[in-house]
C-alpha positions as CSV (number, residue, x, y, z in Angstrom):
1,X,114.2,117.9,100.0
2,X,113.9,119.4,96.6
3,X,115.6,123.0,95.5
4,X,111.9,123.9,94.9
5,X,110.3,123.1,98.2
6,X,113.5,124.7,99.9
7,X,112.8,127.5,98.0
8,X,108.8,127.5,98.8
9,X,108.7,126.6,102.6
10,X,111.8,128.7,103.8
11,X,110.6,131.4,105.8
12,X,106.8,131.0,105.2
13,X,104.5,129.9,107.9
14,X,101.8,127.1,107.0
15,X,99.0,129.7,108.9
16,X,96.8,132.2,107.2
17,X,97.1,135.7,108.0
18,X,95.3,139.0,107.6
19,X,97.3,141.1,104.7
20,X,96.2,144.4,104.2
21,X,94.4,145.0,101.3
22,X,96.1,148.6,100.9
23,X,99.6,146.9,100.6
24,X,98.2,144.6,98.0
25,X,96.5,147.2,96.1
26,X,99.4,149.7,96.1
27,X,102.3,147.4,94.4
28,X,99.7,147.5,90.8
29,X,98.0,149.9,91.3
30,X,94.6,147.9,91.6
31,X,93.5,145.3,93.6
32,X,91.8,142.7,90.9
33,X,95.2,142.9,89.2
34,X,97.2,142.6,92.3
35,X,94.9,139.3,93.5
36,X,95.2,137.8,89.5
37,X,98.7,137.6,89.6
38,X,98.8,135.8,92.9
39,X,96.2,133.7,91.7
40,X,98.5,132.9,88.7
41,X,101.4,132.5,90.9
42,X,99.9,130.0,93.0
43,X,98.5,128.2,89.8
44,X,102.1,127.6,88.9
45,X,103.4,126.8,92.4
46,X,100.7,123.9,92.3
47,X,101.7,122.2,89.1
48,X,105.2,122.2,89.9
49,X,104.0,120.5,93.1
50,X,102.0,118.7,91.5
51,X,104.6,117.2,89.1
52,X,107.4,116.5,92.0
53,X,105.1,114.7,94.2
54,X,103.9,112.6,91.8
55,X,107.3,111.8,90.3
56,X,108.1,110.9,93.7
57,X,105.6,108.7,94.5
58,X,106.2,106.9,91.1
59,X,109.3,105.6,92.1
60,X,107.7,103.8,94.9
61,X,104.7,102.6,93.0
62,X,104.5,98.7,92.8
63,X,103.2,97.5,89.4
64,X,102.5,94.0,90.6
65,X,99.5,93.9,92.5
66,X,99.8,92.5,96.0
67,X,97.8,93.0,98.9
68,X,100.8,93.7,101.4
69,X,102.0,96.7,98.8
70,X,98.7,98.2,99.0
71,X,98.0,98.4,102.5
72,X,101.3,99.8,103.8
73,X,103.9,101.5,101.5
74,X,105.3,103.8,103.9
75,X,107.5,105.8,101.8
76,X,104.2,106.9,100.0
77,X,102.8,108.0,103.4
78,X,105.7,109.9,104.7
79,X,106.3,111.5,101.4
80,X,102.3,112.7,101.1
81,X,102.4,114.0,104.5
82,X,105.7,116.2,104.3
83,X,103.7,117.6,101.4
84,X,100.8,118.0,103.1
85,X,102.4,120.0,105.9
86,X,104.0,122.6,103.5
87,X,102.4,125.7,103.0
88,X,99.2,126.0,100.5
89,X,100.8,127.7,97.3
90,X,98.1,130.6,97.5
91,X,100.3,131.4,100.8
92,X,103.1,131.2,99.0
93,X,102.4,133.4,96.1
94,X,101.0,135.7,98.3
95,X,104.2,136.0,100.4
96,X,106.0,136.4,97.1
97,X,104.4,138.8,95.5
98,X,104.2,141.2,99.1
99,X,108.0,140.4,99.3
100,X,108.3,141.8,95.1
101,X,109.6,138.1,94.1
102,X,107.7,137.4,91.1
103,X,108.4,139.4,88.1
104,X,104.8,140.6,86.2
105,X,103.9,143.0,83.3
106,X,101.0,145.0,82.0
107,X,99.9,144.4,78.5
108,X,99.3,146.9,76.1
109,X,97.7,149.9,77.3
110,X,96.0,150.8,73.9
111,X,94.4,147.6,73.1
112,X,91.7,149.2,75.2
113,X,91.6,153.4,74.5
């Protein structure tokens, strides 16, 4: 298992919960910020998912064509499904940001006044 999927999946269920929008609100101050930088979060959670399982599943690609590969590669399968059982990165980012794990900033306050 990968440092990053350690890192993702420990301690974080693969079921959606009810957060309180209060809690959310209260770490930025408002809540369309607070629910853009989970969005953004999950973004990047994705891609670097993305990117590992596909890299995995290239080193069990077959690049001659037979119909016995193509049926039943089985160290595709199992690899897709341990992916599909992790948690969706939106639950992720969400748990990260209501455990003040991801690092954000505001931009400049007088681009606006």
């Amino acid at each position: 298992m990968s440092k990053l999927r350690r890192q993702l999946s420990s301690g974080t269920v693969n079921i959606v919960e009810t957060r309180s929008l209060t809690d959310i609100k209260d770490k930025t101050g408002n809540l369309y910020e607070s629910i853009s930088i989970v969005a953004k979060r999950a973004n990047q959670i994705n891609i670097s998912l993305k990117e590992e399982l596909h890299n995995k599943l290239e080193e069990f690609a077959s690049h001659t064509d037979s119909l016995e590969e193509i049926h039943e590669n089985k160290e595709q399968i199992e690899i897709s499904r341990a992916y599909e059982r992790m948690p969706n990165p939106a639950l992720l980012a969400t748990q990260e940001f209501l455990d003040e794990k991801i690092y954000f900033r505001k931009g400049e306050d007088d681009l606006f006044s």
